[in-house]
N, C-alpha and C positions, 0 to 999 in steps of 0.2 A: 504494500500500500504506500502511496504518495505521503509527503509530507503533510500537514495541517495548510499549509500556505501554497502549494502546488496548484490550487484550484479546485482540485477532484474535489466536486460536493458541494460547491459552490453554489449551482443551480438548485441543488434541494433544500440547502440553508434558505436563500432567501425565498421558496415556495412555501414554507414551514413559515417565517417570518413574516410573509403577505398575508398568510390563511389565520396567523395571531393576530397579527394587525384588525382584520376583518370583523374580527371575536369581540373588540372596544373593550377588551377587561382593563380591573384597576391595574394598580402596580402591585408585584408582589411583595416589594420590599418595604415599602409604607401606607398600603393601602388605600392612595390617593389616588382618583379619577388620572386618568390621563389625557392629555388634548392632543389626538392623532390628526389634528392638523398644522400642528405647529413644525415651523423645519427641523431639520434635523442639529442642527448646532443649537438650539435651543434646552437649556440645562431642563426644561420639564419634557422633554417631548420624547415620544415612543423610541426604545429601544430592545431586543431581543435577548435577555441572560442565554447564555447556558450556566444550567445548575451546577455541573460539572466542568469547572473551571478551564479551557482549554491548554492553558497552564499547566496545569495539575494533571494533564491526561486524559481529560475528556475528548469529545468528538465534536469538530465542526458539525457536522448534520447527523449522527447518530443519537440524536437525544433531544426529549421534547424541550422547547424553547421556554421561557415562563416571561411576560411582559415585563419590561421596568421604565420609570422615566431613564433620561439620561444621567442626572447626578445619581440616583439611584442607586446605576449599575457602577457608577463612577465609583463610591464610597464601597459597594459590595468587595468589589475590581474582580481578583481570584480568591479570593478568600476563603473558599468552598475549602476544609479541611482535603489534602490528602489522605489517599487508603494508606493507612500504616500497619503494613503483615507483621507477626511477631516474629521473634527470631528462630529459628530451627533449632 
């Protein structure tokens, strides 16, 4: 499999991303409405978490997306704890 950055999955990202959008949920991280018309550089306006921090090892497009503003997700960042296996 391609890197995270290679592209591969790109298209399903943002189909998953479009079909959230569509949804007008709140945000997950504060519970506050969000205005899916404001642009996008706009610190309140719609952006797409992944749970699983891409950082940490999650997946571009393997993983349901969860709405947030943009500081939101800003403050979140990766924050999502790592899986920590024990030691053998």
């Amino acid at each position: 499999m391609g890197s995270v950055r290679d592209g591969r999955g790109h298209r399903a990202y943002r189909r998953k991303q479009a079909a959230l959008k569509r949804r007008g949920l709140d945000c997950t991280w504060c519970g506050k409405p969000i205005d899916y018309t404001l642009p996008k550089t706009d610190a309140m306006s719609f952006t797409a978490d992944h749970p699983e921090a891409v950082g940490n090892g999650g997946h571009l497009y393997k993983q349901d997306l969860k709405p947030m503003h943009r500081s939101c997700n800003s403050k979140k960042s990766d924050s999502a704890a790592p899986i920590i296996r024990p030691a053998q």
